[in-house]
C-alpha positions in Angstrom: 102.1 101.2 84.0 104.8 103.4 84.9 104.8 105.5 88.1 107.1 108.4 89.8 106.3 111.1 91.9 107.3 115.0 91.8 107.1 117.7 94.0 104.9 120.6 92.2 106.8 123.5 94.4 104.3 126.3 92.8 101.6 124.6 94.8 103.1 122.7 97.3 101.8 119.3 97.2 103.0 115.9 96.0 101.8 114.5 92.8 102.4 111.2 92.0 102.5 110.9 87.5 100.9 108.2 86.0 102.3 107.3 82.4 100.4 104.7 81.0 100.5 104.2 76.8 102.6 107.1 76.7 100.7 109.7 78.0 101.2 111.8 81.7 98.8 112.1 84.5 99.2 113.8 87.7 97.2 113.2 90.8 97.4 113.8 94.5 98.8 111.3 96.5 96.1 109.8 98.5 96.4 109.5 102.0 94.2 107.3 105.3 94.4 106.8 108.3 95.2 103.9 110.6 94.1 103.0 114.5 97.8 101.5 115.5 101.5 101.6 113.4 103.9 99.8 115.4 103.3 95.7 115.5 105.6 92.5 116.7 106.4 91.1 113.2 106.0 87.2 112.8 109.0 86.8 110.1 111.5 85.3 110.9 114.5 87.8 111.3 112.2 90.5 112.4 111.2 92.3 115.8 109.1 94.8 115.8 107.7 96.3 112.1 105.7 99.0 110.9 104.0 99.9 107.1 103.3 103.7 106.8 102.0 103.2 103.0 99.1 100.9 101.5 100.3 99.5 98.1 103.8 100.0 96.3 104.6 101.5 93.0 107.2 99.4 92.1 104.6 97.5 90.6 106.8 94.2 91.3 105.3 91.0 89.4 107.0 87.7 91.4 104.0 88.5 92.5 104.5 90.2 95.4 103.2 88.8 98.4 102.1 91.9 99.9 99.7 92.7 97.0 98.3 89.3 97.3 97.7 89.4 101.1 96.4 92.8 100.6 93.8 91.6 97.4 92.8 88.4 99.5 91.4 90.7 102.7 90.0 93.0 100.1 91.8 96.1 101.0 92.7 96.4 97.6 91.0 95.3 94.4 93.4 95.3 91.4 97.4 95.6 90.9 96.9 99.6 89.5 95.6 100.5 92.7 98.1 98.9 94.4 100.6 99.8 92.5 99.0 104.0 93.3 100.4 104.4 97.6 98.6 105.6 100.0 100.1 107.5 102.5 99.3 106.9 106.4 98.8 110.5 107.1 98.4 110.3 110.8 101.7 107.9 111.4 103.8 110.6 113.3 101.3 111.0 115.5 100.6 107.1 115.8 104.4 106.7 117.1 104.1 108.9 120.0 101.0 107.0 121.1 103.1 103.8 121.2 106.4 104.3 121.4 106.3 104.9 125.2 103.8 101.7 125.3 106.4 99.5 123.5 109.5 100.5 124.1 110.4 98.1 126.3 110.0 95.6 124.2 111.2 96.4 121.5 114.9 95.7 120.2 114.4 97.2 116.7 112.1 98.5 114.0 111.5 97.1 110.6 110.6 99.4 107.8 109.1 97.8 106.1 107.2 94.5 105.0 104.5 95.0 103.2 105.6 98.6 101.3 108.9 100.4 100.7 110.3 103.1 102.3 112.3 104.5 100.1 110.3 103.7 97.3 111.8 104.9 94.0 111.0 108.6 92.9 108.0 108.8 95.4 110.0 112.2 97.3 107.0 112.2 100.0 107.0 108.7 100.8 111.0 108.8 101.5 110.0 112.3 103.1 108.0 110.6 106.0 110.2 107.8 106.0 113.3 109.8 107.2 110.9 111.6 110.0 110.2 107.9 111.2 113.6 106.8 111.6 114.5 110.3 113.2 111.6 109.6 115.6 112.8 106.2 116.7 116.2 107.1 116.9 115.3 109.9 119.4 113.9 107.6 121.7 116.5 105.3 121.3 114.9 102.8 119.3 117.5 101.6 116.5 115.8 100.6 113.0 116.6 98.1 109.7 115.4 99.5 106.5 114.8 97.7 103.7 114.3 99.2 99.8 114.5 98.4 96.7 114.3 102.3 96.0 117.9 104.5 96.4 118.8 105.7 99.9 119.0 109.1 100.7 122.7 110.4 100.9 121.4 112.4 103.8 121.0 109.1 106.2 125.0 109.3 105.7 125.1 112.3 107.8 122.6 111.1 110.9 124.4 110.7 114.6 123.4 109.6 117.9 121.7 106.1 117.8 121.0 106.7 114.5 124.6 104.8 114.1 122.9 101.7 115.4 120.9 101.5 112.4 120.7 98.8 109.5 120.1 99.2 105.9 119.4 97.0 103.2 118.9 96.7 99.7 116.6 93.6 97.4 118.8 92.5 95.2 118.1 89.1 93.3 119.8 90.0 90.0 122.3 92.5 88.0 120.2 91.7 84.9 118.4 95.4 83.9 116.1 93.2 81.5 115.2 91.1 84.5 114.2 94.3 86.7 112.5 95.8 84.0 110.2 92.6 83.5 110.2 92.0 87.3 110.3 95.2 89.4 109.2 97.4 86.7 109.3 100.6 88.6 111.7 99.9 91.3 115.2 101.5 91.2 117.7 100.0 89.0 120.2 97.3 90.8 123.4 99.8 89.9 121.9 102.6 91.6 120.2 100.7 94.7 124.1 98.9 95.1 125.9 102.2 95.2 123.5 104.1 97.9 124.0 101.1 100.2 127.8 101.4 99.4 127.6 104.9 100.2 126.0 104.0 103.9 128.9 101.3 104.1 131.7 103.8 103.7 129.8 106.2 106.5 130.2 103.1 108.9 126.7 101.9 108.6 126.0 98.2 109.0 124.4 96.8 105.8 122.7 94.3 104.2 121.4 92.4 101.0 117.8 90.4 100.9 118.1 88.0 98.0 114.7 86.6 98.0 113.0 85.8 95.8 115.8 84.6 94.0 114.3 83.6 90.5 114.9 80.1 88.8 116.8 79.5 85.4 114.0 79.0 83.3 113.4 82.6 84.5 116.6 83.9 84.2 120.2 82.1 83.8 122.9 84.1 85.9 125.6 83.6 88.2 125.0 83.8 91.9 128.6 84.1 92.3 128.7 87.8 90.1 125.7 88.8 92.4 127.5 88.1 95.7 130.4 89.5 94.4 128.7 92.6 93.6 128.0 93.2 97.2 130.7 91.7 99.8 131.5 94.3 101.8 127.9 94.3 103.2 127.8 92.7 107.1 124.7 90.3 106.2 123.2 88.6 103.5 119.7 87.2 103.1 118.5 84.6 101.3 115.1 83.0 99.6 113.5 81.0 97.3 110.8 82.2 94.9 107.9 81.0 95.7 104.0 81.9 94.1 105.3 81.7 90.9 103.6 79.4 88.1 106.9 79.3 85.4 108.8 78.8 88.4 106.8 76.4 90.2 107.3 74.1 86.6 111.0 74.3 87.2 111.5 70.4 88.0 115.2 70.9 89.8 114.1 73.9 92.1 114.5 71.6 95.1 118.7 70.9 94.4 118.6 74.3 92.9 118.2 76.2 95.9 119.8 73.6 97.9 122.9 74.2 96.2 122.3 78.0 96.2 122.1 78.0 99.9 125.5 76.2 100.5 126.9 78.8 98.0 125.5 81.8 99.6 127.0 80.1 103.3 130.4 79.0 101.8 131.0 82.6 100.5 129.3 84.6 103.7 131.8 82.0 105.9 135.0 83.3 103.3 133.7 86.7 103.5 133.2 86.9 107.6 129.6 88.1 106.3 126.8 87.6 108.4 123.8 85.2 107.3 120.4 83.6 107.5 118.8 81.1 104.7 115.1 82.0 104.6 113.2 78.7 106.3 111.9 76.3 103.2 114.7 77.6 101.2 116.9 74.2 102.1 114.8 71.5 102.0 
């Protein structure tokens, strides 16, 4: 299953395109509606958090935690319609409700946990995203986004409080065979480096997630070539893989990840880059 999405300017709607067994077909994005947007997140490096889209067509197989929570509560049934978004069509207007009731509270947002914002190829997905962050940033309200998509060269270009804001990139490999298997439909790690580079240069903080960072029996590669790739981001994140059945029959995980940690810290300490080791990664 292969997914993107184009704009079909004769008519003026967003279709997403389905290619499955080598044949094309178009459909309109679907769309619902929620009763509230904005939430206080639970995770650990997070503040406040919203998820304008139900399902993700990056189609990623760690699994993806998301999908599973999402299959468990029976909002979705099977990894095709997950892997077909949903747009929250009435998210705009969801924000001016509770803005004004949160803001208070709230030090930042998180886009997002359980979708992508800038998910790759889906042009009205991105589309809404940018209007969020626009929206907080007018109030004041300072954002970290997090893809594993391309971000727009546009956000380069934003001022005001929009300067306050943090992006970030997945990045657990530079393998292409390992994203292909992985994070079928996601952006590829090249492209996802160099947007984030871009935001660098513009004098936006950023950031790398490396969770879920896959075991060797998964894939053998140097964690020192991956953190290389990205060092002149301000924080790095990183995670075990967890869920996973080959990994989960890995019998060294436990020294594994201890060791990746104190890698990952020894090089952000060299680096003067920012970090957090995701709680259960150390054990």
């Amino acid at each position: 299953l292969h997914q993107n999405i184009r704009l079909d300017k004769k008519y003026g709607i967003a279709l997403s395109k389905q290619v499955h067994r080598g044949k094309k077909h178009f459909f309109k994005m679907q769309t619902i509606k929620r009763k509230s947007l904005l939430y206080k997140s639970e995770v650990e490096y997070a503040d406040f958090c919203l998820n304008h889209v139900e399902g993700c067509s990056h189609g990623c197989k760690y699994p993806c935690y998301a999908y599973m929570m999402k299959k468990r509560c029976g909002i979705v049934k099977t990894y095709e319609e997950w892997c077909r978004p949903k747009i929250v069509s009435n998210a705009l207007e969801l924000l001016d409700k509770e803005i004004p009731k949160h803001k208070n509270k709230i030090k930042y947002v998180h886009l997002c946990f359980s979708t992508d914002p800038f998910m790759y190829e889906q042009d009205q997905i991105c589309d809404l995203s940018l209007k969020i962050i626009d929206k907080l940033n007018i109030n004041n309200i300072r954002c970290t986004v997090l893809t594993k998509g391309v971000f727009p060269s546009e956000l380069g270009s934003r001022n005001g409080v929009s300067n306050k804001n943090e992006y970030g990139i997945t990045l657990v490999s530079l393998s292409e065979k390992f994203r292909k298997e992985f994070e079928p439909n996601s952006a590829k790690f090249k492209d996802r480096i160099d947007s984030l580079k871009y935001l660098h240069k513009k004098g936006f903080k950023t950031w790398v997630s490396m969770e879920p960072y896959p075991t060797p029996n998964l894939i053998k590669q140097d964690l020192m070539e991956i953190l290389e790739a990205v060092s002149f981001v301000d924080k790095i994140i990183f995670g075990r893989l967890n869920y996973n059945v080959k990994s989960s029959e890995f019998k060294y995980s436990k020294g594994f990840y201890n060791n990746l940690a104190l890698s990952v810290i020894d090089f952000c300490r060299r680096n003067k880059i920012s970090y957090h080791i995701k709680q259960g990664t150390q054990i």
